[in-house]
C-alpha positions as CSV (number, residue, x, y, z in Angstrom):
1,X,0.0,0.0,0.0
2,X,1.2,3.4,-1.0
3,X,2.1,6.2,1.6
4,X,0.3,8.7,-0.9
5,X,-3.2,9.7,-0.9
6,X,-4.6,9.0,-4.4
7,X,-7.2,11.2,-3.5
8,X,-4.8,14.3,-2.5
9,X,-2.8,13.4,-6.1
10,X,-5.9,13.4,-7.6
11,X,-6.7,16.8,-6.8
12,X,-3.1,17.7,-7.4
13,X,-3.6,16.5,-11.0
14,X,-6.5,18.8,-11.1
15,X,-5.0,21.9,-10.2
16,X,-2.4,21.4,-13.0
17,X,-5.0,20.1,-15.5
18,X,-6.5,23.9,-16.9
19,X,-2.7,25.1,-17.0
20,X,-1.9,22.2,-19.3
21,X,-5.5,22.2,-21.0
22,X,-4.6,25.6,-21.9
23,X,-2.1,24.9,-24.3
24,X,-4.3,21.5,-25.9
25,X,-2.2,19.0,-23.8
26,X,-3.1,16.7,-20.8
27,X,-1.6,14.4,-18.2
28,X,-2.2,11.3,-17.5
29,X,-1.7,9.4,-14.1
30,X,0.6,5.8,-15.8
31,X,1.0,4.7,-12.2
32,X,1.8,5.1,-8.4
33,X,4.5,2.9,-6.7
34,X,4.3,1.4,-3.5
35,X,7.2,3.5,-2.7
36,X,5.6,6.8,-4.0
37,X,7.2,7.3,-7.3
38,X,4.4,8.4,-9.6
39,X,5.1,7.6,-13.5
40,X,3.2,10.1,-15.7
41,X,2.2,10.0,-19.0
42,X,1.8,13.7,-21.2
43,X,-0.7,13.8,-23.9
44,X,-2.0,16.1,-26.7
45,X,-0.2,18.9,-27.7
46,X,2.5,18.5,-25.0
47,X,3.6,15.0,-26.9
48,X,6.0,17.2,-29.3
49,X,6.3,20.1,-27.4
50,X,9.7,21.6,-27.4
51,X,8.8,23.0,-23.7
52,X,7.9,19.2,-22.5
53,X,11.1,18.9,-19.7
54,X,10.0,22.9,-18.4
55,X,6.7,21.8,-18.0
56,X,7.4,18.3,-16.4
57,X,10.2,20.2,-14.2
58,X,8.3,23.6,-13.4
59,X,4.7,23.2,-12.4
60,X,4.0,19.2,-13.3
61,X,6.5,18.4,-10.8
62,X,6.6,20.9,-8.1
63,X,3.2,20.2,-7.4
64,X,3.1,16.2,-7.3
65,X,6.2,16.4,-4.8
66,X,4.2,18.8,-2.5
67,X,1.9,15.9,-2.1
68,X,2.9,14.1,1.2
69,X,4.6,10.2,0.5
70,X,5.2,11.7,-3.0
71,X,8.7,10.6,-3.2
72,X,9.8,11.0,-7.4
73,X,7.8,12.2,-10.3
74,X,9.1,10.8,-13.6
75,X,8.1,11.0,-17.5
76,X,9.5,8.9,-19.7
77,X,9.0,11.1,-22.3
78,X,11.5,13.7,-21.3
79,X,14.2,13.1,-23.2
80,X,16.7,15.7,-21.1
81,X,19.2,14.3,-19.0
82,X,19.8,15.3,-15.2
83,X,22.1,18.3,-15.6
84,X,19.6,19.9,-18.1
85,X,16.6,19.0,-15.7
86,X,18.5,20.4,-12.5
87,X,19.5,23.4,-14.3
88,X,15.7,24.1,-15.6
89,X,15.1,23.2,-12.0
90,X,17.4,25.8,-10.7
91,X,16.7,28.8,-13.1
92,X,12.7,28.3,-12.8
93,X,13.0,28.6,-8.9
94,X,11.6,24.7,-9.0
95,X,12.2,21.9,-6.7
96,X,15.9,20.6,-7.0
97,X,17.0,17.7,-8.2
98,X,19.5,16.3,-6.1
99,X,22.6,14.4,-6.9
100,X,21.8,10.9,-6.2
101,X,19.5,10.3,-8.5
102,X,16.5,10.9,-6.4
103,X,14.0,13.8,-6.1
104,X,13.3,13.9,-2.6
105,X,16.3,16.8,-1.4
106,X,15.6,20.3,-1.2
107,X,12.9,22.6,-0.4
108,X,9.5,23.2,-2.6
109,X,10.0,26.7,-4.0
110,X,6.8,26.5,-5.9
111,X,7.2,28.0,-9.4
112,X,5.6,30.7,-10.8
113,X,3.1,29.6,-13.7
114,X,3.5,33.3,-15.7
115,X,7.0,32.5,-16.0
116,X,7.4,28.9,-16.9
117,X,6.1,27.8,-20.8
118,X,3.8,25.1,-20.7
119,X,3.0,22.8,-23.2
């Protein structure tokens, strides 16, 4: 049994969904580990967007971490590797990533949505 709410990432999801909606894209919940790492799944319009690892870094993320027993949030469709993803990370004001392959470390420094592009 999972640590996280579904019903708290639920409505996490939902607060996310008119940002992304916005911009004719969607996310889609793949699955939720035992150990709280959620696997995501982006859809519509955010499938070839060029902004895809902002998005997942900047709000998508951020937000699904702030969820308690949220441990990682991953996406296999971003393609970026870790330095790229830390730096977005770091220059959007977004939770770090840390070195150890994990995204647990650091503080939540929610993003702003007006500065990040979404998909």
């Amino acid at each position: 049994m999972s640590a996280v709410d579904p019903e708290a990432l639920q409505a996490a999801l939902a607060r996310l969904r008119p940002l992304i909606l916005g911009h004719g894209g969607d996310v889609v919940l793949e699955s939720l580990s035992e150990d709280g790492v959620v696997t995501l799944r982006l859809v519509g319009a955010c499938k070839a967007c060029p902004n895809m690892a902002m998005t997942y870094v900047g709000p998508i993320r951020s937000h699904l971490l702030a969820v308690p027993g949220v441990r990682d949030v991953r996406c296999p469709q971003v393609h970026a590797d870790r330095r790229a993803l830390a730096r977005i990370a770091r220059l959007s004001g977004s939770r770090p990533f840390d070195d150890g392959g994990s995204c647990v470390s650091g503080a939540l420094q929610p993003a702003s949505e007006a500065v990040l592009p979404l998909c």
